[in-house]
MARLUM-411352 format. One record per residue (C-alpha): residue number from 1; residue in one letter; x, z negated, y. Coordinates in steps of 0.2 Angstrom, whole numbers, plus 5000, padded with zeros to 4 digits. Example, Ala and Ser with C-alpha at 12.3 -4.5 7.8 and 13.67 -1.06 7.14 Angstrom:
2
[1, 'A', [5062, 4961, 4978]] [2, 'S', [5068, 4964, 4995]] 
% end
This chain:
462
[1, 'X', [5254, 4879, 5220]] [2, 'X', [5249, 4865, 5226]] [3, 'X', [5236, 4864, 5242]] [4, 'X', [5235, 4851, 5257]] [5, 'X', [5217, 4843, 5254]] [6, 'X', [5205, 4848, 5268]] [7, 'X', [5201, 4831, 5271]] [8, 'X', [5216, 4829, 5277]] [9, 'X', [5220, 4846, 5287]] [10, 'X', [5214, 4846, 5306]] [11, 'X', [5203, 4858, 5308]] [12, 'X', [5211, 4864, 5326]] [13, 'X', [5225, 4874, 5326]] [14, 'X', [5236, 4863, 5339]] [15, 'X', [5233, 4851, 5327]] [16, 'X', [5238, 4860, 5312]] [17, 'X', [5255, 4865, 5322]] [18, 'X', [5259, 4847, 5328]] [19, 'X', [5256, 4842, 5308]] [20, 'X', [5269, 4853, 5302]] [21, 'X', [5280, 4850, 5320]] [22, 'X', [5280, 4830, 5317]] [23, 'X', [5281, 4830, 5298]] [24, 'X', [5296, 4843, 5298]] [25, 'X', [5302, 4832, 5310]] [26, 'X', [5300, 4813, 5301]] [27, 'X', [5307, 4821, 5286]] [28, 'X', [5321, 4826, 5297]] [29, 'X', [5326, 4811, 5304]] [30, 'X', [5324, 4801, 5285]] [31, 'X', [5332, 4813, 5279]] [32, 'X', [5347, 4808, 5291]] [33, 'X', [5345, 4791, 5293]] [34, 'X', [5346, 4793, 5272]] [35, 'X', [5364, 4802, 5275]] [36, 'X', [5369, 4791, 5289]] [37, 'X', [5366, 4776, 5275]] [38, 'X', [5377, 4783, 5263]] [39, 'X', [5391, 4788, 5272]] [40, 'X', [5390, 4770, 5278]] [41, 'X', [5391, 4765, 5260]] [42, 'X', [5402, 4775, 5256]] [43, 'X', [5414, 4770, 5272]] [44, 'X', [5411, 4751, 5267]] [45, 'X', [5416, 4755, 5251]] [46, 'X', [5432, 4763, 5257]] [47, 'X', [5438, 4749, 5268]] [48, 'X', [5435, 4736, 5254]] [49, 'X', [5446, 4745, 5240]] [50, 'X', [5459, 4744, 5255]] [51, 'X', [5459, 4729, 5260]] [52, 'X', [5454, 4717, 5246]] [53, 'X', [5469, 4719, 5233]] [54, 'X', [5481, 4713, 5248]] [55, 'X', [5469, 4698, 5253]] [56, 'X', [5465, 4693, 5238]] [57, 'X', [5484, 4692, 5234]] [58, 'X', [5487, 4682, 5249]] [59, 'X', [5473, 4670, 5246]] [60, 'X', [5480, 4668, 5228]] [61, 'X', [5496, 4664, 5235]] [62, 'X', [5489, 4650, 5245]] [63, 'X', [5483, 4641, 5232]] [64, 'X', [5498, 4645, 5220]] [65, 'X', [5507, 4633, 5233]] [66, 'X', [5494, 4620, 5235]] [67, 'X', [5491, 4604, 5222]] [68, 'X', [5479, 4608, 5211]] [69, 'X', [5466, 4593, 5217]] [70, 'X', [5467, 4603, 5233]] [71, 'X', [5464, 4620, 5229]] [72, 'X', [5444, 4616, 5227]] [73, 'X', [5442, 4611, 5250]] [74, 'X', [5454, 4628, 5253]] [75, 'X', [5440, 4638, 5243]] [76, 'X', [5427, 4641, 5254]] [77, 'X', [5442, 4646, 5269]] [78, 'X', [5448, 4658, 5259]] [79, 'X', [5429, 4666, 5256]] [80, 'X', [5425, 4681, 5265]] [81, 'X', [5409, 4687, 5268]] [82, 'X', [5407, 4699, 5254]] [83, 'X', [5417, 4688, 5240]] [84, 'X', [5423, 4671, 5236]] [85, 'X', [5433, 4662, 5224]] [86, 'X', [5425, 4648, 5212]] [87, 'X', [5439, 4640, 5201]] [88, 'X', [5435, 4636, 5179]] [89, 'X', [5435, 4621, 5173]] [90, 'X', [5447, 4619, 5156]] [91, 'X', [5433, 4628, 5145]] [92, 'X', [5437, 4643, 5156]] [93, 'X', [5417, 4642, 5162]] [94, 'X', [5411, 4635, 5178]] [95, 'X', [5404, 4619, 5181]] [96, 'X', [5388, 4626, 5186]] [97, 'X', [5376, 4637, 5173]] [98, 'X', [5375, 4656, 5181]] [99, 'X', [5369, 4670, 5170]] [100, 'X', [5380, 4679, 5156]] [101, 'X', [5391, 4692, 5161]] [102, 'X', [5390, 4710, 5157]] [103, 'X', [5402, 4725, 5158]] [104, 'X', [5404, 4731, 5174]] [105, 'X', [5397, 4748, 5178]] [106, 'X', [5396, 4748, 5196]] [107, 'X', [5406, 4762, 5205]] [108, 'X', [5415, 4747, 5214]] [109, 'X', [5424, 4738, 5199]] [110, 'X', [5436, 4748, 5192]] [111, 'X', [5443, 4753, 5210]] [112, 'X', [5442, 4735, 5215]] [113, 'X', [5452, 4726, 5201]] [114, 'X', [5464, 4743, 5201]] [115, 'X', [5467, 4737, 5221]] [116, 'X', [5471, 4718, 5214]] [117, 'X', [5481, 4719, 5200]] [118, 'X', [5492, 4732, 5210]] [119, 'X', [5496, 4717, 5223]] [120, 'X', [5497, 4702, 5210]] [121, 'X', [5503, 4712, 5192]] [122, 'X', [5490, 4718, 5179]] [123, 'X', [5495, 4703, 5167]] [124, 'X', [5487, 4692, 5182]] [125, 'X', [5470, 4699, 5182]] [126, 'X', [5456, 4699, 5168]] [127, 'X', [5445, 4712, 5162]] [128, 'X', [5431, 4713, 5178]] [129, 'X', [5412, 4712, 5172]] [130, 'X', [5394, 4711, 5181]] [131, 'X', [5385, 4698, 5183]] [132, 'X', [5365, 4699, 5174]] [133, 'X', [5351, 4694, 5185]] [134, 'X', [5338, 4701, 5195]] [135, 'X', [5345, 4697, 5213]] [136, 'X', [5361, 4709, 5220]] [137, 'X', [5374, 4714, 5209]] [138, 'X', [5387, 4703, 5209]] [139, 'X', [5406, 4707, 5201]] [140, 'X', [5417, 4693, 5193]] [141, 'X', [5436, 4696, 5191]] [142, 'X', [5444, 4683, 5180]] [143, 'X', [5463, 4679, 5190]] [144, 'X', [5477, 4670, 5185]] [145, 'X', [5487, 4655, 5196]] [146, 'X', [5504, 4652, 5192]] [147, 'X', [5502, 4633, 5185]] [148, 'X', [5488, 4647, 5173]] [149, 'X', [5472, 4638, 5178]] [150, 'X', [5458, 4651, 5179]] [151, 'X', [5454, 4656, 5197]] [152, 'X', [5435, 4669, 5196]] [153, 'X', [5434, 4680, 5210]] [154, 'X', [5414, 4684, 5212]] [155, 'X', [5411, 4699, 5222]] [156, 'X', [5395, 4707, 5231]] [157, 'X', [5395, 4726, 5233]] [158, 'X', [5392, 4729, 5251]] [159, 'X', [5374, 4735, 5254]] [160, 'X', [5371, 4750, 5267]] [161, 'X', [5360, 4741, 5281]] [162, 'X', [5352, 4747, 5297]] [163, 'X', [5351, 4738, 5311]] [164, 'X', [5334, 4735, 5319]] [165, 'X', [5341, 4741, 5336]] [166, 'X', [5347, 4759, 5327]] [167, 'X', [5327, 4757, 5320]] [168, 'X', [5322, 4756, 5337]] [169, 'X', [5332, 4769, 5344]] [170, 'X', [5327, 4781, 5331]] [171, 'X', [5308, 4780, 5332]] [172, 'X', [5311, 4782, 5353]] [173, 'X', [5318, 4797, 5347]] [174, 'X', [5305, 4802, 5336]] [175, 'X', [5293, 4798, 5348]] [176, 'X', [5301, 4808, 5362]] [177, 'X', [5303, 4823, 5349]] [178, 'X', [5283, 4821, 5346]] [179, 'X', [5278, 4820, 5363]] [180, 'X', [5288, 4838, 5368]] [181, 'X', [5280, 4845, 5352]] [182, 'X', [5265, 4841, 5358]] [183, 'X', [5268, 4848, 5376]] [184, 'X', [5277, 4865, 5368]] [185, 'X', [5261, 4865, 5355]] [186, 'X', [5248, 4862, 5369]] [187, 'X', [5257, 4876, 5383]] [188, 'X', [5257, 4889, 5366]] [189, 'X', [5239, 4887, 5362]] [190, 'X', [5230, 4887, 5378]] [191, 'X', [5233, 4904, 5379]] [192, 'X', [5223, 4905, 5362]] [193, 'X', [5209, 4894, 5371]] [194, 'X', [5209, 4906, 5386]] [195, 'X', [5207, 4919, 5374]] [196, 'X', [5193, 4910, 5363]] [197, 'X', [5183, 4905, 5379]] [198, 'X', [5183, 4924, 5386]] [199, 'X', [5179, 4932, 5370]] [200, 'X', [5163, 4918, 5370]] [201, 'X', [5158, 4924, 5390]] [202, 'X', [5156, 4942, 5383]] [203, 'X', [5136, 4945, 5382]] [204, 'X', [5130, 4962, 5378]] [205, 'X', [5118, 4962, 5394]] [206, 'X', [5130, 4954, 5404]] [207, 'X', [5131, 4958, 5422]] [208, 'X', [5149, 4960, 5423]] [209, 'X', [5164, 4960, 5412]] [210, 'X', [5172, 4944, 5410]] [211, 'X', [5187, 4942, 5420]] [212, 'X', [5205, 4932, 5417]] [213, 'X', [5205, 4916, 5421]] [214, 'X', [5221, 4908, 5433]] [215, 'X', [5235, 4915, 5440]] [216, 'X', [5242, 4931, 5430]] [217, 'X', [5259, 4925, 5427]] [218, 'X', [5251, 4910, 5419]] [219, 'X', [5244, 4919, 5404]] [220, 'X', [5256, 4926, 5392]] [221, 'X', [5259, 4947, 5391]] [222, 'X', [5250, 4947, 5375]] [223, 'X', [5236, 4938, 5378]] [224, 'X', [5233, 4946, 5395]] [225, 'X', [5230, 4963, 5385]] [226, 'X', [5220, 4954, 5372]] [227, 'X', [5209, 4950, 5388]] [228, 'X', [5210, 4965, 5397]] [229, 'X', [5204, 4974, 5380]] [230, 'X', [5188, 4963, 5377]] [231, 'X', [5185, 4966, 5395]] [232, 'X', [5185, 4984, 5389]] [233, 'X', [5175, 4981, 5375]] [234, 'X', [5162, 4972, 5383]] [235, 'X', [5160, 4986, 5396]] [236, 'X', [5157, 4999, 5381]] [237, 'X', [5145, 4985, 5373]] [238, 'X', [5136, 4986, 5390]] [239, 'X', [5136, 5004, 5392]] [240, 'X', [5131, 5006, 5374]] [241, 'X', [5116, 4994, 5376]] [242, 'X', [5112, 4998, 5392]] [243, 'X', [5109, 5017, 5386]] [244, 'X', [5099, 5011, 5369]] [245, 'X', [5087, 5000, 5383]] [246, 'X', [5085, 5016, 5396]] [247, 'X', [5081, 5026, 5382]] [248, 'X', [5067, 5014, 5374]] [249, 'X', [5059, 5012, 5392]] [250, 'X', [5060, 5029, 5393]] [251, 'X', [5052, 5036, 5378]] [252, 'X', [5040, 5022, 5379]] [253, 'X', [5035, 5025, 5395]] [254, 'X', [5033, 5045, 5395]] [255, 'X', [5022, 5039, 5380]] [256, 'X', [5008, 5032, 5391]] [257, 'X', [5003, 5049, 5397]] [258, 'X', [4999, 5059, 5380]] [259, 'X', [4990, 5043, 5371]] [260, 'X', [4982, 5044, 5387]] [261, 'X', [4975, 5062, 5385]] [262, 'X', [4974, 5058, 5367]] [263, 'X', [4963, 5044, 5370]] [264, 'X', [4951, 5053, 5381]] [265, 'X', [4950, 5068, 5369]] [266, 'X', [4947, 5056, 5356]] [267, 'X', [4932, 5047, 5366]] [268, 'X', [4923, 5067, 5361]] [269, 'X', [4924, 5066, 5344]] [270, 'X', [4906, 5068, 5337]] [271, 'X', [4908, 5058, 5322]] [272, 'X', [4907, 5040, 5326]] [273, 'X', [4918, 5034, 5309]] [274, 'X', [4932, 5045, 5313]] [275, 'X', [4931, 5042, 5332]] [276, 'X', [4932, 5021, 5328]] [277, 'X', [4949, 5025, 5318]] [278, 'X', [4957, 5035, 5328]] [279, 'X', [4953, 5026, 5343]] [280, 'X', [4964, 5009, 5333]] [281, 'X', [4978, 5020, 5330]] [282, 'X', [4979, 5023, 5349]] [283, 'X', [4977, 5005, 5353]] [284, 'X', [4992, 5000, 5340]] [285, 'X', [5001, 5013, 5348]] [286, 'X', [4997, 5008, 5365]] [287, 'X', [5003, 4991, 5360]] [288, 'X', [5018, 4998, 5353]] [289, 'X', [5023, 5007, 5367]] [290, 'X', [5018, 4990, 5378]] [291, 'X', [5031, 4976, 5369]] [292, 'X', [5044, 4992, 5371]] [293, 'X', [5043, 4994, 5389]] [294, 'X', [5043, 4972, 5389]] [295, 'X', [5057, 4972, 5379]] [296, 'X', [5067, 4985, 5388]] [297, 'X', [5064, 4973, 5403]] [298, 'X', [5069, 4958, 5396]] [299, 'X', [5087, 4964, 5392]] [300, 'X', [5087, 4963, 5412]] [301, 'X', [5078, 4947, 5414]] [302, 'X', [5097, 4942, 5421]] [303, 'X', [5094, 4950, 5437]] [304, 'X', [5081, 4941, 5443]] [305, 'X', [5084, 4929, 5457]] [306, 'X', [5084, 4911, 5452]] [307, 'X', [5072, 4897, 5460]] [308, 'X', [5064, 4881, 5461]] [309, 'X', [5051, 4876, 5447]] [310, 'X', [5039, 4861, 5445]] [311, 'X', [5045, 4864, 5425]] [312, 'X', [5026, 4853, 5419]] [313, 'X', [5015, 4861, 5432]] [314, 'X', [5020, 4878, 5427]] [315, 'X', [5017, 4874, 5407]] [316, 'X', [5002, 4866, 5412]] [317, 'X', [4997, 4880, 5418]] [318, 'X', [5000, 4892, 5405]] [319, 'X', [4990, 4879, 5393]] [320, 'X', [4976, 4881, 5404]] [321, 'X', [4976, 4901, 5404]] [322, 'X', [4976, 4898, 5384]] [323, 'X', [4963, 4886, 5385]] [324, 'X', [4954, 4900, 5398]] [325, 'X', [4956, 4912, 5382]] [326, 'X', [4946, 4902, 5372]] [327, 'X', [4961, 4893, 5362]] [328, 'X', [4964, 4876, 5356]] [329, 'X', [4980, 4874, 5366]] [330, 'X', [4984, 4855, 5371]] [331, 'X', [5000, 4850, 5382]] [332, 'X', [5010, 4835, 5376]] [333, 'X', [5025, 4825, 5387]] [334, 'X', [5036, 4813, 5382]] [335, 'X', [5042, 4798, 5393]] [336, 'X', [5051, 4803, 5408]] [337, 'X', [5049, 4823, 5409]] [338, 'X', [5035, 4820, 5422]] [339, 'X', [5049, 4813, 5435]] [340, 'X', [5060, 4832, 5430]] [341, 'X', [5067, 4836, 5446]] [342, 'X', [5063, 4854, 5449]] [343, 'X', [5072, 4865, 5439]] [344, 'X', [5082, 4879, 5447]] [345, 'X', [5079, 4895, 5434]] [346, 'X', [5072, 4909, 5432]] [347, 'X', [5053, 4907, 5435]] [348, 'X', [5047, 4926, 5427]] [349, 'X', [5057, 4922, 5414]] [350, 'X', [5053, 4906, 5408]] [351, 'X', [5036, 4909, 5410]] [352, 'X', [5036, 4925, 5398]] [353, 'X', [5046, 4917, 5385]] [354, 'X', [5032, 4900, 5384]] [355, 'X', [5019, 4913, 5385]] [356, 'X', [5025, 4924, 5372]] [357, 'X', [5027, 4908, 5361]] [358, 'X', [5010, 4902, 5365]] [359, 'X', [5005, 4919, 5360]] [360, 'X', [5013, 4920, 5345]] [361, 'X', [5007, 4902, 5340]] [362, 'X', [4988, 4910, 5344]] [363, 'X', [4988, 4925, 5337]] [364, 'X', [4996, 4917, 5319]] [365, 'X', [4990, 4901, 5319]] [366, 'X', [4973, 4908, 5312]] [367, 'X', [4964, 4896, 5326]] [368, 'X', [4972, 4881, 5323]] [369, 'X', [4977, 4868, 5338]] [370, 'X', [4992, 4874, 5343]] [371, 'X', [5002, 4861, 5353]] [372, 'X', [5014, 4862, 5368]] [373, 'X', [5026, 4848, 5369]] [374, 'X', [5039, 4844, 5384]] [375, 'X', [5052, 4831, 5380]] [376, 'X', [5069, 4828, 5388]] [377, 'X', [5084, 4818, 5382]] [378, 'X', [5102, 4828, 5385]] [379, 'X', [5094, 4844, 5387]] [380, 'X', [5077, 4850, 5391]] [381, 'X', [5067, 4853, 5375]] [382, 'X', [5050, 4865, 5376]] [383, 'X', [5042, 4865, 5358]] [384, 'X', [5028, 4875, 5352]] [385, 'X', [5019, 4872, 5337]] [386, 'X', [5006, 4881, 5327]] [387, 'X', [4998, 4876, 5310]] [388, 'X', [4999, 4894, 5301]] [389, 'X', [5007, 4900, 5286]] [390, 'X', [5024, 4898, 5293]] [391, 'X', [5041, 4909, 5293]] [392, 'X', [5050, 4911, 5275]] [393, 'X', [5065, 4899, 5277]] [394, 'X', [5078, 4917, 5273]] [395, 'X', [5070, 4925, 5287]] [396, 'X', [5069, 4912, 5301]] [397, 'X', [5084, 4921, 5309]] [398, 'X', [5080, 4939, 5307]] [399, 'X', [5062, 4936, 5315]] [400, 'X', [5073, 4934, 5332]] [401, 'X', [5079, 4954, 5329]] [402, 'X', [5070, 4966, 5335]] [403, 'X', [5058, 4977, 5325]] [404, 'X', [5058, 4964, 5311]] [405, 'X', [5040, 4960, 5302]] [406, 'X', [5034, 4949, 5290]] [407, 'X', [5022, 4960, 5283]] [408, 'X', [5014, 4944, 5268]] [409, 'X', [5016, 4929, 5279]] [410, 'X', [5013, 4930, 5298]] [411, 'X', [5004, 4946, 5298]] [412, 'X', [4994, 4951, 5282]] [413, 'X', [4986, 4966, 5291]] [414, 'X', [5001, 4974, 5301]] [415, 'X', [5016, 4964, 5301]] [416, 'X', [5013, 4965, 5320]] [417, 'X', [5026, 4976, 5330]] [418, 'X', [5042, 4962, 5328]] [419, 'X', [5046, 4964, 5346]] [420, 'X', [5037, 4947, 5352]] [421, 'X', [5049, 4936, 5345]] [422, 'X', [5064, 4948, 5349]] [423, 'X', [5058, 4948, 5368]] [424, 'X', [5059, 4929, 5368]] [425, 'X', [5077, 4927, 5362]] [426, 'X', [5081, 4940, 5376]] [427, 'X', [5074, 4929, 5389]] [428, 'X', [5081, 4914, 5384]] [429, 'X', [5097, 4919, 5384]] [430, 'X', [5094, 4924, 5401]] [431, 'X', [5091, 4908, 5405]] [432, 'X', [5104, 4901, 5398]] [433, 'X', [5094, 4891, 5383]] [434, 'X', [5094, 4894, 5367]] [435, 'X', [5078, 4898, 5353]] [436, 'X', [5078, 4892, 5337]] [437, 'X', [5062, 4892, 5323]] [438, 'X', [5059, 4880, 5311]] [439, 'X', [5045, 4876, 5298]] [440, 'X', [5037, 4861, 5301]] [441, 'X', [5034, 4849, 5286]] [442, 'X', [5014, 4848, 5286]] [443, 'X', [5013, 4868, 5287]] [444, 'X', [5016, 4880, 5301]] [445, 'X', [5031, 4886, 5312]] [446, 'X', [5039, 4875, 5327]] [447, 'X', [5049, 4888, 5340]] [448, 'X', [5059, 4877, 5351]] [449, 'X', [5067, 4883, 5368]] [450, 'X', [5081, 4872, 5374]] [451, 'X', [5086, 4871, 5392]] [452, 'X', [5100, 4861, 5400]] [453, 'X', [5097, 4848, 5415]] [454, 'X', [5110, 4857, 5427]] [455, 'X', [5102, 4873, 5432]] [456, 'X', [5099, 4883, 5415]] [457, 'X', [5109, 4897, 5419]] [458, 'X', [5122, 4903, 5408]] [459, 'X', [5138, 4907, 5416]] [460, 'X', [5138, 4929, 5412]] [461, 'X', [5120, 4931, 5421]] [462, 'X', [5125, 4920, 5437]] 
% end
């Protein structure tokens, strides 16, 4: 079975439709204007075989009553548009050279010299024969006159032709045909879009469910309960998630209190070795339990009212809290972020998510300079960039899910908790952005938050 090549195929589906639409529809209309040609040919052909036995015996009979010097000026107003009459010389040739004649085989001879030599008698009319050449095909029929000089009846088959006013009418046609495919296409696939789009607003940690967009009776009954079941899935999606976060805040929470008591119980162990150990484990713990409770509020960083930011001032700050630390954290900004309007956002948010980032860069950059760099071209672009060991290129994506380490490349003792990252991505969706890792070519990780000029909101956590 032969497959359309994909370079060829449109990759959207109105487009696909109008391709089949219009090409069943060209090949409709050639395959008419094919039929329409050959009954035209076929009607041309019909009216010659009845008319051109009785003309040409009335033309012959002209000349039978004319002097033969005479009959040579009355030959070219006895011609007719598909045949004329051209008169041998005593050789039986003509006076001019033509190419060699040839047994007739065209469906229009045998008719033809049937029709003549029922008018002037079959002992009148010669055997008819084609004439050889590379231009239209031309039939010769010898006749005979009454003094029994040769008279050549030369023939042309008449040719289907279309005119270019039928041309014209028919692509107007076709064109019109195109246009209302493309209007019957376009209203049966903008349900599909509406469909598409809402099935792309559906955010686990959305406020609220999506809802149907335009007047109900504009949406097909199918596609309306398509929509009103995604609405119903996002709501268990919600529910779902929401009871997975309420459960992580709350075990991590009603943790506090026993590695509490278990610290301070701790804090009385006589021996010293054994105290130093256990008193780690509470502190991993602690941190544990720490970056739960975060995460568990970043999946309602959505809910936070959104404001006015000096986007620079508030990264310069955060630089200078690392720098505070006792890191090697430099801010870097390209041409034209300084004159950023202030951007309306999230304020918590974003600063969580940069700090988190900075963090990370920190903690696995092994001391390195880590760089902060804001640059701004369609979107707003926040990059940090450490000079550790870096992410394996198959795990860049799954750093982003929560509880994932890297146990031999970003943290050789632990592997950390694998929340830091995860509690990122949550916050920059809430802001509408979006998070992506990469490795930088001279060695360490690049995490990128990108934020649009409008306000960075996306359209579920407005």
């Amino acid at each position: 079975m032969t497959r359309w090549p994909r370079t060829l195929m449109p990759r959207t589906l109105m487009g696909r439709v109008l391709l089949v639409v219009c090409g069943g529809l060209a090949l409709a209309h050639a395959l008419t204007l094919l039929i329409l040609l050959r009954e035209r040919g076929e009607q041309g052909l019909a009216m010659m075989q009845a008319y051109v036995g009785r003309d040409v015996a009335a033309s012959v009979a002209v000349l039978d009553h004319l002097p033969a010097p005479e009959r040579a000026a009355w030959l070219p107003r006895l011609a007719r548009a598909n045949y004329r009459y051209r008169l041998l010389d005593d050789t039986g040739a003509l006076a001019t050279e033509r190419p060699p004649d040839a047994p007739a085989h065209h469906p229009l001879a045998e008719p033809v010299r049937l029709a003549v030599a029922a008018e002037l008698g079959p002992q009148r009319v010669g055997p008819i024969s084609e004439t050889a050449g590379t231009g239209p095909v031309q039939l010769s029929l010898p006749l005979k006159l009454q003094d029994g000089h040769t008279l050549l009846l030369q023939l042309t088959p008449p040719r289907p032709m279309v005119s270019p006013t039928t041309i014209g009418l028919l692509l107007a046609q076709m064109l019109a045909l195109i246009a209302a495919a493309w209007g019957v296409v376009r209203v049966a696939v903008r349900p599909l879009q509406h469909l598409a789009h809402t099935a792309e607003r559906i955010q686990p940690d959305g406020p609220e469910p999506v809802s149907t967009a335009g007047p109900p009776r504009t949406l097909p009954t199918e596609v309306a309960q398509a929509t009103r079941a995604l609405q119903a899935l996002q709501t268990r999606v919600q529910a779902h998630v929401q009871e997975r976060t309420q459960l992580l805040a709350a075990i991590s929470h009603d943790l506090q209190t026993p590695l509490t008591r278990m610290r301070l119980r701790t804090e009385q162990v006589a021996d010293a070795e054994l105290r130093t150990r256990l008193l780690a484990d509470l502190d991993g713990m602690s941190a544990l339990v720490a970056e739960g409770l975060a995460y568990a509020r970043s999946t309602h960083a959505h809910q936070e009212a959104p404001r006015a930011v000096d986007l620079p001032a508030l990264l310069d700050a955060l630089v200078c809290d690392a720098q505070d630390a006792g890191h090697d954290v430099r801010l870097r900004t390209d041409t034209g972020a300084p004159e950023l309007p202030p951007l309306h956002t999230r304020v918590q948010a974003l600063r969580r998510v940069v700090g988190n980032l900075v963090d990370n860069a920190v903690k696995f950059g092994e001391g390195r300079p880590v760089r902060v760099t804001l640059s701004v071209d369609e979107r707003i672009h926040i990059t940090v960039d450490d000079a550790g060991p870096g992410i394996p290129e198959a795990d860049l994506h799954g750093v982003l899910q929560p509880f994932h380490r890297l146990e031999g490349s970003r943290n050789r003792d632990t592997g950390g908790t694998g929340l830091g990252l995860a509690i990122a991505q949550q916050l920059s969706l809430a802001l509408g952005g979006e998070l992506t890792l990469s490795n930088r070519p001279e060695g360490g990780l690049r995490a990128r938050l990108s934020l649009g000029l409008a306000p960075g909101l996306s359209q579920e956590s407005r």
